[in-house]
C-alpha positions in Angstrom: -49.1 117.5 -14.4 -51.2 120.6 -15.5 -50.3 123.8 -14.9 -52.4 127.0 -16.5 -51.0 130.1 -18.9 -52.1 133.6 -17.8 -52.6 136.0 -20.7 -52.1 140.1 -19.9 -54.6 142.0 -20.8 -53.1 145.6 -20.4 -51.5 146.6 -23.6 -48.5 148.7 -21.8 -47.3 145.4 -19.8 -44.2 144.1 -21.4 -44.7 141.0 -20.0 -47.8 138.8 -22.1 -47.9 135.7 -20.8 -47.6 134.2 -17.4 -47.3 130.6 -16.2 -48.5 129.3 -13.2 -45.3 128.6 -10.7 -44.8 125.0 -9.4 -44.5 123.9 -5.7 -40.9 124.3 -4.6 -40.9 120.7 -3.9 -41.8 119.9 -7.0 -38.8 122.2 -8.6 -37.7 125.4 -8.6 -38.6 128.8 -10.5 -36.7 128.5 -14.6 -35.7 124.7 -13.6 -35.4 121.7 -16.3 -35.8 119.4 -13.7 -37.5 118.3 -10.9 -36.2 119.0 -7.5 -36.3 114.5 -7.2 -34.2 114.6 -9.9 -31.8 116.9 -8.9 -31.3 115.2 -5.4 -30.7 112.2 -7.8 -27.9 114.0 -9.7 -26.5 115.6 -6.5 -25.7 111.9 -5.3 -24.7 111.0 -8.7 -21.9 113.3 -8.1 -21.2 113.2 -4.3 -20.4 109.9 -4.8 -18.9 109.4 -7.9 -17.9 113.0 -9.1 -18.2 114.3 -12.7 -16.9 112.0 -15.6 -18.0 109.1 -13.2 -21.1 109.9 -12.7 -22.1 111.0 -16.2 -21.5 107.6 -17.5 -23.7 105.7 -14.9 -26.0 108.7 -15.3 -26.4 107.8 -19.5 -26.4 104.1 -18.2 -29.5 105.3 -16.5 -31.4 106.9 -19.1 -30.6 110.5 -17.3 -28.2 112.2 -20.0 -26.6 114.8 -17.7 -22.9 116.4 -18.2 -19.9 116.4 -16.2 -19.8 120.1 -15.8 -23.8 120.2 -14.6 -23.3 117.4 -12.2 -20.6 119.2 -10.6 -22.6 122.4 -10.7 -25.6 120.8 -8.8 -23.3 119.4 -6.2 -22.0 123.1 -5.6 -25.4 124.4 -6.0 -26.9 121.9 -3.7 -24.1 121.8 -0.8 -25.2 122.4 2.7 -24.1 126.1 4.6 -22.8 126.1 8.5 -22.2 123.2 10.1 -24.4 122.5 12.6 -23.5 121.8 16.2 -20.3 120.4 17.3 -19.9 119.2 20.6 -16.2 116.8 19.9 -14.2 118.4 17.2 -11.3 116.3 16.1 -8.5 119.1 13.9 -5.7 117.8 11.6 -4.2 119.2 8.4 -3.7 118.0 5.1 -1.7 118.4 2.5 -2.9 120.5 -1.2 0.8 120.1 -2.4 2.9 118.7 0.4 5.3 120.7 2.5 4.0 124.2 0.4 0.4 124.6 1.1 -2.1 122.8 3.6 -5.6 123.0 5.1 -7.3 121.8 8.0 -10.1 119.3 8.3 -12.4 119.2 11.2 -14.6 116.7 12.1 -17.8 115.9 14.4 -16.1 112.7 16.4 -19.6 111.8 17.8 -21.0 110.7 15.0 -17.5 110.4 13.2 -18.3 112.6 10.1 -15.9 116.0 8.3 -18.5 119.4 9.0 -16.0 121.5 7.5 -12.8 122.2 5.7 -10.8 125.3 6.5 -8.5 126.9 3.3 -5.3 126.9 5.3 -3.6 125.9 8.5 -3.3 129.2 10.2 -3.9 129.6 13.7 -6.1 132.4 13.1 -8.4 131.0 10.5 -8.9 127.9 13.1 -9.7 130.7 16.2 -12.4 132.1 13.8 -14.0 129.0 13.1 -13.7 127.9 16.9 -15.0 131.1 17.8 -17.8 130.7 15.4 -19.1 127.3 16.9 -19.1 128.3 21.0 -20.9 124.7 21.7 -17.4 122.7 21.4 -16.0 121.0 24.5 -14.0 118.5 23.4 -11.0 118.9 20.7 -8.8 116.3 19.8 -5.6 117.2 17.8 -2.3 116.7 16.8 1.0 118.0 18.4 1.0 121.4 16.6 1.3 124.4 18.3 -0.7 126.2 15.8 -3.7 124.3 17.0 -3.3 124.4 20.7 -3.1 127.9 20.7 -6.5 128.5 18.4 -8.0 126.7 21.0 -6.7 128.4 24.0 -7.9 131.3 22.3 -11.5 130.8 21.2 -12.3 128.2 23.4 -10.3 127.9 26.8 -12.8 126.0 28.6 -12.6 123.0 26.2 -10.4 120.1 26.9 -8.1 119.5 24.7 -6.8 115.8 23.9 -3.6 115.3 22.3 -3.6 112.1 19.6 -2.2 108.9 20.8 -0.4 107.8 18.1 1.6 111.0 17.6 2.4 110.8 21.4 3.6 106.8 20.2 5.9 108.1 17.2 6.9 111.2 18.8 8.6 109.0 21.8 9.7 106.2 19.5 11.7 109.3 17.3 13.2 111.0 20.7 14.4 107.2 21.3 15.8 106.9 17.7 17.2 110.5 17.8 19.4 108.9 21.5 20.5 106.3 19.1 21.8 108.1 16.6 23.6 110.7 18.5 25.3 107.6 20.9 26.4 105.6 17.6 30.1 106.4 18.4 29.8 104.1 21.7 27.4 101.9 19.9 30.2 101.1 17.2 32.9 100.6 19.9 30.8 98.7 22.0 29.7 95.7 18.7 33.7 96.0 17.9 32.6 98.1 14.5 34.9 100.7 14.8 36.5 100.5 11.7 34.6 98.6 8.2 36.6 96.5 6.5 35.2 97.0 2.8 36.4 93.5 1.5 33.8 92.0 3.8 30.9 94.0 2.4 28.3 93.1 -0.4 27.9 95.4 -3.4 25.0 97.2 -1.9 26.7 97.6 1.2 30.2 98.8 -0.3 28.1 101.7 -2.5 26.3 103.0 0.9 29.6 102.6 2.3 31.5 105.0 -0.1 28.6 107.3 0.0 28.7 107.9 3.5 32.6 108.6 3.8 32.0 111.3 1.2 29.1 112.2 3.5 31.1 112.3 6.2 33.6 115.1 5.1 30.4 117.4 4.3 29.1 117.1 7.9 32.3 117.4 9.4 32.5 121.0 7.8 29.0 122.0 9.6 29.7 120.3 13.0 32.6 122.5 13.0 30.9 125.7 12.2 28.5 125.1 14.6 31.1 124.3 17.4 32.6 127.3 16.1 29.4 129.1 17.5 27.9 129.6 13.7 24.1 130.1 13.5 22.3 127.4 11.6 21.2 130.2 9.0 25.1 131.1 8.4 25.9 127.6 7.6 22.7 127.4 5.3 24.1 130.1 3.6 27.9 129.2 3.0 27.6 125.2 2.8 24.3 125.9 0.1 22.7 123.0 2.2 19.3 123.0 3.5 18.4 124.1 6.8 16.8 120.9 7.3 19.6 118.9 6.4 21.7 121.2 8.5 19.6 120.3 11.2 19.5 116.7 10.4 23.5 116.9 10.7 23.8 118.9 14.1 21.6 115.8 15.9 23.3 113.3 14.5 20.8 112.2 12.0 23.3 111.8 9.2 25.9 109.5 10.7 24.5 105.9 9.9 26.7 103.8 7.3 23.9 101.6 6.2 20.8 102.7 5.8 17.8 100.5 6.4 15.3 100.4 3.0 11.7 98.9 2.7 11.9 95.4 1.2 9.5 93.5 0.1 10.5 90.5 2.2 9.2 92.3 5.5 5.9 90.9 5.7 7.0 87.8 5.3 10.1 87.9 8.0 8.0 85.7 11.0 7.3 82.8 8.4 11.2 83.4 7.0 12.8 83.1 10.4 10.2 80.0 11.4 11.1 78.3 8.3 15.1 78.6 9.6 14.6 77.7 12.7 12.9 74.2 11.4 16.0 73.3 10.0 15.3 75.1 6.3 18.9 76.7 5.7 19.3 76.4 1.7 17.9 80.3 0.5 16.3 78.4 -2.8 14.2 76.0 -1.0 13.8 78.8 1.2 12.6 80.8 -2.1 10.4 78.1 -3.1 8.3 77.7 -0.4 7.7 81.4 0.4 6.4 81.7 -3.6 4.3 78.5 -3.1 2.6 80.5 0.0 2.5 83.9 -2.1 5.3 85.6 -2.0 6.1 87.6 -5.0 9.6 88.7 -4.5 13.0 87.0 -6.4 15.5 84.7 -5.1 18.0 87.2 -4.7 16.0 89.0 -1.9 15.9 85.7 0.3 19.7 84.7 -0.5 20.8 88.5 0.7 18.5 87.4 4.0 19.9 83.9 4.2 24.0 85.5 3.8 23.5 87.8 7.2 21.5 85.2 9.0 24.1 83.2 8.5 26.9 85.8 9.3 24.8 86.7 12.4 25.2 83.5 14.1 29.0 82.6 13.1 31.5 82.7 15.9 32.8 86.2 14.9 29.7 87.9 14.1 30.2 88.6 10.7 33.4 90.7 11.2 32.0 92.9 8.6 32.4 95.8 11.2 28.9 96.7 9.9 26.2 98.5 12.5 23.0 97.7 12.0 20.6 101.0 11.4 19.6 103.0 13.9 16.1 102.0 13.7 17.2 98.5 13.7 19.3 98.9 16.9 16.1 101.0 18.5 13.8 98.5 17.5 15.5 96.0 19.1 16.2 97.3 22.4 12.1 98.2 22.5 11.2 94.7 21.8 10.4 92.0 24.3 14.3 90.2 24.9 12.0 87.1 24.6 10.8 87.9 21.2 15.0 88.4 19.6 16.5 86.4 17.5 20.2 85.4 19.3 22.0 87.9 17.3 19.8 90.7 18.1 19.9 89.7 21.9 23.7 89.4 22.0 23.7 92.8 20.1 21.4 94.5 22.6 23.1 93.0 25.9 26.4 94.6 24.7 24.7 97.9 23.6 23.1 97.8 27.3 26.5 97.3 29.4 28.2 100.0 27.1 25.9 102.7 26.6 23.9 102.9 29.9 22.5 106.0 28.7 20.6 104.3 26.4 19.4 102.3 28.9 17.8 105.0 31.2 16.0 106.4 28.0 14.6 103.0 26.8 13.0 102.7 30.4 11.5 106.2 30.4 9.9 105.3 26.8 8.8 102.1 27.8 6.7 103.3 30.6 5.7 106.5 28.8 4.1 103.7 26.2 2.8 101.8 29.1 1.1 104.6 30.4 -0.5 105.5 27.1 -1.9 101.7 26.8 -3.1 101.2 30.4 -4.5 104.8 30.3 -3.4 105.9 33.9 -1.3 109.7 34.2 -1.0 109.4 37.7 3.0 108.9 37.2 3.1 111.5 34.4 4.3 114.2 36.7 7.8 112.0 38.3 7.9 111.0 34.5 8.1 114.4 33.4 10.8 115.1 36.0 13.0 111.9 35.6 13.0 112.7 31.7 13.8 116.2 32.1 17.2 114.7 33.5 17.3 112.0 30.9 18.9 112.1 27.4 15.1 112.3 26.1 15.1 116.2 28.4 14.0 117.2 24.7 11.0 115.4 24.3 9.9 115.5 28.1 10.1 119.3 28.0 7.6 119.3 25.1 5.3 116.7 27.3 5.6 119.2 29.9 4.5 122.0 27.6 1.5 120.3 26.8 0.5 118.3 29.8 -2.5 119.2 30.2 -3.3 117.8 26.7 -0.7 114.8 27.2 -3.0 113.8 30.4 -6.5 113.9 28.7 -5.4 111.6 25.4 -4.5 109.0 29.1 -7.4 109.4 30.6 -10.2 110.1 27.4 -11.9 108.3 25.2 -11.7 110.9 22.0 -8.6 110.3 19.7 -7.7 111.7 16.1 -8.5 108.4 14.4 -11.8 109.4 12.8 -9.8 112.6 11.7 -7.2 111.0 10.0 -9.1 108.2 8.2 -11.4 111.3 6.8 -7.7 112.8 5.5 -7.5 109.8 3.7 -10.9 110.2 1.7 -10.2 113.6 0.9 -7.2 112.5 -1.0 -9.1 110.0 -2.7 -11.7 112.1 -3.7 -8.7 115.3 -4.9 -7.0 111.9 -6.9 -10.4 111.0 -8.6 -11.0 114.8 -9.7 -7.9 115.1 -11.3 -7.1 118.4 -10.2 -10.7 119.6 -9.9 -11.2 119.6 -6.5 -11.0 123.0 -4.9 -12.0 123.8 -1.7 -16.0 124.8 -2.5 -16.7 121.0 -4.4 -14.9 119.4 -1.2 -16.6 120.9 1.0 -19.8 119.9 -0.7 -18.7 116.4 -1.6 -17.8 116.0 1.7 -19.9 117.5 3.5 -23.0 117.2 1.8 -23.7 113.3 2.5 -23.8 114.0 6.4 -26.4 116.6 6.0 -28.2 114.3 4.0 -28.4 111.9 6.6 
């Protein structure tokens, strides 16, 4: 490449030489390189960031910085987003439960166009307000949301998520379990524990909750006493969450249910039993030969209560199972129980008929979701307002309009929450440099590539 010198005649001119400019597709004015190599180091550092990306970019021959590859991905990043027709909004988390932003992406072609610095209902009714061309937002449950939308952009249909609308019924079922465990334990013959009978995992939990018990007696008499929850916060020291956790019941399970690692593998566990296999080392043995990685104790603890389960008495450990347990099973096919869990569920259902009404009305409020008809929605709305789920049908009711669309569209907050889950990865990789300008260009920078 040639390019020519220009010499000033004029004594008085301060400046003596000048050079002949390049084309800006060739590279920009004072630039030490080429505007192809700096699209080359931009991708360098979209996709790998800056410590990354230097390394491959030595491995390369292109001896470029951290620092500069991260500068050219700032410099470089796209402005506006361009038009948005389906908008899917969620937040995420910059330090969970103290600060969080919003994500928003283009659903149609599945992409993020922009990240917002908080979650506040008026920075979201800005940007909405910014980009009039929306007619489609999908979104969580949040009220913040649903209002920006009603108003900057009341004509646009708004679709509530599916699998919220999934948990959130499955909790309002748990949250009837918990608060009828009283009848639950008189109706399985648990009303008292015998502590002789328990394991020492079980006993532990089991001291812990009597101690637990005492505390939340205290706040369910303040608040029968007509206490505000922000009174008892204040003389008890507890949290106003726990408080709240205590007031519905939330806090009254003696065992606890905890991940294992012996989960995944339950289906081929309780196949294996049902064949006959009833020692927990060969038991053991044959689970490692297939891959699983857990110890022996695990599968004896499993073997014990599978055992207990189907003796005459039960067990007569005068142990409940957990609340998610008991849920769990009385939402699962009767077909699909072990004989334990059936016999447990029968007696729960002549008992606690209660619990009965609201497993039906969350049954066909799934069904309805699935098969993707709302025509029932409004006798649904009525019979749960009636029900012992009134809580979570009033907040169906709220929204209904919302509620019907996720039934009857295609959009859901899928593509949304799967681009929450890159942006995490790409804040983990940064270690700590990721602030809101870098991913917005990292992010945002490969769709207006393409």
């Amino acid at each position: 490449m040639q390019v020519r010198r220009f010499r000033c005649v004029t004594a008085e001119c301060p400046q003596r030489t000048f050079a002949e400019p390049l084309p800006a597709e060739v590279a920009r004015r004072s630039a030490q390189r080429t505007a192809r190599l700096d699209g080359l180091v931009q991708h360098l550092g979209i996709a790998l960031g800056g410590r990354p990306g230097a390394g491959l970019a030595a491995r390369l021959m292109l001896p470029v910085s951290r620092d500069t590859l991260l500068r050219v991905v700032r410099r470089l990043a796209p402005g506006k987003a361009g038009s948005v027709r389906v908008v899917g909004i969620d937040e995420w988390a910059w330090r969970r439960r103290q600060r969080y932003g919003t994500v928003l992406c283009d659903l149609e072609r599945r992409c993020i166009v922009d990240l917002l610095p908080d979650r506040d209902q008026a920075t979201v009714t800005a940007w909405l307000r910014a980009h009039p061309e929306v007619e489609v937002v999908a979104r969580d449950r949040a009220g913040g949301f649903a209002g920006a939308v009603r108003a900057a952009a009341p004509k646009a249909i708004q679709v509530a998520d599916r699998w919220h609308l999934m948990e959130n019924a499955s909790a309002a079922f748990l949250d009837v379990v918990r608060a009828d465990l009283g009848a639950i334990r008189r109706a399985l013959d648990s009303g008292s524990v015998n502590p002789d009978l328990l394991s020492a995992a079980e006993r532990v939990q089991y001291e812990s909750y009597l101690q637990r018990r005492e505390a939340n007696d205290v706040v369910r008499a303040m608040a029968a006493a007509g206490t505000p929850i922000k009174e008892i916060v204040r003389r008890t020291g507890r949290s106003r969450k726990l408080v709240r956790a205590v007031l519905r019941h939330a806090e009254d399970e003696v065992f606890r249910s905890r991940a294992s690692s012996l989960e995944p593998w339950l289906p081929r566990l309780k196949a294996l039993w049902d064949g006959g296999c009833r020692n927990a080392a060969e038991l053991w043995r044959r689970l490692r030969d297939e891959g699983f990685g857990g110890c022996l104790r695990i599968v004896t603890e499993w073997a014990t209560r599978r055992r207990r389960s189907e003796a005459p008495d039960g067990g007569a450990t005068g142990s409940v199972p957990p609340t998610r347990t008991i849920a769990r099973a009385m939402l699962a096919a009767r077909e699909s129980l072990p004989r334990a869990e059936a016999v447990m569920v029968a007696a729960i259902e002549a008992a606690v008929p209660a619990l009965v009404t609201a497993r039906d009305l969350i049954e066909r409020f799934h069904r309805m979701l699935r098969s993707g008809t709302s025509a029932a929605l409004p006798s649904w709305i009525t019979e749960a307002r009636a029900s012992p789920v009134a809580s979570f049908g009033r907040g169906i009711a709220d929204d209904q309009a919302a509620v019907r669309a996720a039934m009857t569209e295609a959009w859901s907050n899928g593509v949304t929450e799967g681009s929450i889950t890159k942006l995490k990865m790409l804040r983990r990789q940064m270690y700590g440099r990721g602030k809101l300008d870098l991913l917005r260009a990292r992010l945002v920078a490969p769709i207006a590539a393409t």
